[in-house]
N, C-alpha and C positions, 0 to 999 in steps of 0.2 A: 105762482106762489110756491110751488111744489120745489120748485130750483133755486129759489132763493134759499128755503131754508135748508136744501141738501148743500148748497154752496156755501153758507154761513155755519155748517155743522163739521164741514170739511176743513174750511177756516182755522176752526177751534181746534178743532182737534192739531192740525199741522202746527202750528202756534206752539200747543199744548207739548206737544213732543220736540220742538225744538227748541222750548225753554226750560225743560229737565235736566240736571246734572248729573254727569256720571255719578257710579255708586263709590263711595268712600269706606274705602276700610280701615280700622283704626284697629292699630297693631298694642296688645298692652304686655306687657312682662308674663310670663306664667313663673308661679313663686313656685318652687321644690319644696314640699315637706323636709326632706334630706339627700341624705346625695346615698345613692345605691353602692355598697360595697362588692370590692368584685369579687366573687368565689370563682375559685378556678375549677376547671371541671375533671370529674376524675378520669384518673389514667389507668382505663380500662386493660388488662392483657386478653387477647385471644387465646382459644383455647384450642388447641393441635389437634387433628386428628387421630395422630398418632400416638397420645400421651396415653398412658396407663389411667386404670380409673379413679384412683386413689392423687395422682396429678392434678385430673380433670376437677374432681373436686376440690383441693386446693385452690386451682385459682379461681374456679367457682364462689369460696370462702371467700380470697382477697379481692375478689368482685366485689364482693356485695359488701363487705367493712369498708373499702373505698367509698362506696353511695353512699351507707349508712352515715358517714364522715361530711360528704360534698352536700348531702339531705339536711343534716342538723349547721352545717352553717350558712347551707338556703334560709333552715327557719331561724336562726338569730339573726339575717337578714334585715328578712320581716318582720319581726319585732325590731331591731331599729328604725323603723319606718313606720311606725305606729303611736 
């Protein structure tokens, strides 16, 4: 009796598993809020070893107005896309 129903559970199951369908993927659009503007990135100068300190500091200044510049049209970016 014991083997009948192990044989009839085995059945099923094999049955069971080979009447399954692979898994289906369904591909759908993804919509863009907007399309991302490209900012360009700033064009940093390095700063010489050798420069005097009054130098160094300069391009330290024109460092940091470049970011400040590439920074605020990161955030009008983002706010187009909001």
């Amino acid at each position: 009796m014991r083997s009948i129903i192990l044989i009839s559970c085995l059945t099923f199951l094999l049955s069971a598993c080979a009447t399954t369908q692979p898994v289906k993927y369904i591909e759908k659009p993804v919509y863009i809020k907007c399309e991302i503007p490209e900012v360009p990135k700033a064009n940093l100068k390095t700063i010489p070893e050798n420069a005097t300190y009054p130098e160094k500091l300069q391009i330290i200044l024109n460092n940091y107005l470049k970011l400040e510049k590439e920074n605020e049209m990161l955030r009008e970016a983002i706010k187009v896309c909001q």
